[in-house]
Structure formats: structure tokens, C-alpha cells
C-alpha positions in Angstrom: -44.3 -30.1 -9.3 -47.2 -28.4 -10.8 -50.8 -28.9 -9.7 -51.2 -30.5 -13.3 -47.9 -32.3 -13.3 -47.9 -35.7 -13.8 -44.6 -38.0 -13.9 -44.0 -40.4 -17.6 -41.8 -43.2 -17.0 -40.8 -45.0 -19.8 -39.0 -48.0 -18.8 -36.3 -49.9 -21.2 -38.9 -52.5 -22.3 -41.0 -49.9 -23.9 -43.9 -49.7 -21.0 -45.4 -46.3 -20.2 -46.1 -45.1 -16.8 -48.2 -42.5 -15.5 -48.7 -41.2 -12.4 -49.0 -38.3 -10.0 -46.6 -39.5 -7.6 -42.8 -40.8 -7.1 -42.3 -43.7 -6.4 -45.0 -45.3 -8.1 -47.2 -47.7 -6.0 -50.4 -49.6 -6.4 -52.2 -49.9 -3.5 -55.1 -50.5 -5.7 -54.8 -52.1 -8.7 -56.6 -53.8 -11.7 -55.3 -55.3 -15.2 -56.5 -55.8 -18.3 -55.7 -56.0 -22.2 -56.4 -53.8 -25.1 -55.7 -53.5 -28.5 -52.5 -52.4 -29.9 -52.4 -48.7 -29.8 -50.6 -45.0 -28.4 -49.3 -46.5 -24.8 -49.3 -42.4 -23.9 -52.3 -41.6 -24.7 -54.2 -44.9 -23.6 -52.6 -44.2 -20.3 -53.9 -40.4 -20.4 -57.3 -41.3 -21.3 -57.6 -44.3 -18.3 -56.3 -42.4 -16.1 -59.2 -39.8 -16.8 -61.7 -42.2 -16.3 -60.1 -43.8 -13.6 -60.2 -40.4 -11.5 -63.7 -39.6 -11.9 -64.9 -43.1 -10.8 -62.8 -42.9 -7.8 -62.3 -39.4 -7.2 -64.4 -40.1 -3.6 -61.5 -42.0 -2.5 -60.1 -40.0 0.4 -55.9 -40.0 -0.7 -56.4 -41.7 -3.9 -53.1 -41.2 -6.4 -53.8 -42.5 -9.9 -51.3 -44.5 -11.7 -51.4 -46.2 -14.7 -48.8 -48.3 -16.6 -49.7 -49.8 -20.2 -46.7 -52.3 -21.6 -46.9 -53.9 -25.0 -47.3 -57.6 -25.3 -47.8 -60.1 -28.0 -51.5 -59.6 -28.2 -51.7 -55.7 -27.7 -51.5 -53.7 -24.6 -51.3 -54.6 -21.0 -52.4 -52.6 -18.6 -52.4 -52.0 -14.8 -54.2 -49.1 -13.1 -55.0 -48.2 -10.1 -52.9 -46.1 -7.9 -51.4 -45.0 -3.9 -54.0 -44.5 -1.7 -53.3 -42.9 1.6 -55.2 -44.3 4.6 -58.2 -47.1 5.0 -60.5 -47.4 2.0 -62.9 -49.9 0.6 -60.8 -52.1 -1.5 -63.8 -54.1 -2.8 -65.5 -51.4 -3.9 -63.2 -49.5 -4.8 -61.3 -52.4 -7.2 -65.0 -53.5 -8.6 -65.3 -49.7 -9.3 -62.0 -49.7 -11.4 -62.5 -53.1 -13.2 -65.9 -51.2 -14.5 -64.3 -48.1 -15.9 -61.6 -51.0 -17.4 -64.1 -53.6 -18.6 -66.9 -50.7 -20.4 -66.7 -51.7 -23.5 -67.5 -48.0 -25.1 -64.4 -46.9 -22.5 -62.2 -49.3 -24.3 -63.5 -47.9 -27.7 -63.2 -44.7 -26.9 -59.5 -45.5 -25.9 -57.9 -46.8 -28.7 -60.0 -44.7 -31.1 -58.2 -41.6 -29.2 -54.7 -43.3 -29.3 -54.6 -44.8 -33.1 
């Protein structure tokens, strides 16, 4: 793989995954809902965000996977993380890149 590489899944029921790493695990992880909107592209642009918030974390491997649901998107990120980290800090960090609310703008103005 490429240094730039990064895997899609796209699973039967439509979800989107993307990470840098087979298999996909979430050590860390976080949900929350958007709007309908580009699963792709959402994924791209959280994952983006994600990494700079959490780019301290020693062995940190975004992932993100966005699945559709009745009421938009759902979507999990977080990642693999290789050795001890601060899980508190580290999710609290996550759920405030998720929860911004000009982040979620941003997002599904990018992916319409």
C-alpha cells in the first residue's frame, strides 16, 4: 500500500468504510448522526478532522464508517490504536471534532 492509500469498504447494506488499515478495528470509537448526504465523502472529510485532533496519539489508525439509516447517516469513527493511550481524552477529543456544529456543516455541504 501507498503512503496515501486508504482501504473503502463498501459492505452489502450500503455502509462506507474507511480506513488505513486491514482489518478494520476501533479501539477508539464515537457515533453520531448527520444528515443524509455523499457516505464517501462525509467519511473523507471526518476522517480529516479526526486526524488532526488526534494526530498526538502515539499508533493512532483512523477509521471511519458512515451507514444510512432512516433519519440520515450514522456514523462511527475512531480507529486502531497501538499501545496505552488516554481513552478519555482522547474519545472527548473525538466527540468534539463530531459534535462542532460548523464541522457537521462543513460536511454535508462538501458531500451534497
Amino acid at each position: 500500500m501507498r503512503r496515501n492509500s486508504w482501504h473503502i469498504l463498501r459492505d452489502p447494506d450500503g455502509a462506507v468504510t474507511l480506513s488505513r488499515r486491514l482489518p478494520v478495528q476501533f479501539d477508539l470509537v464515537v457515533t453520531s448522526h448527520l444528515p443524509r448526504a455523499g457516505k464517501l465523502r462525509v467519511a473523507q472529510q471526518i476522517r480529516q478532522d479526526m486526524w488532526r485532533a488526534l494526530q498526538a496519539v502515539k499508533g493512532f489508525a483512523p477509521a471511519v464508517r458512515v451507514a444510512d439509516t432512516q433519519n440520515g447517516l450514522c456514523i462511527t469513527a475512531g480507529g486502531q490504536v497501538a499501545g496505552r493511550y488516554p481513552r478519555a481524552q482522547a474519545e472527548a477529543l473525538l466527540r468534539g471534532v463530531l459534535e462542532d456544529t460548523r464541522n457537521r456543516a462543513r460536511w454535508v455541504r462538501c458531500a451534497s
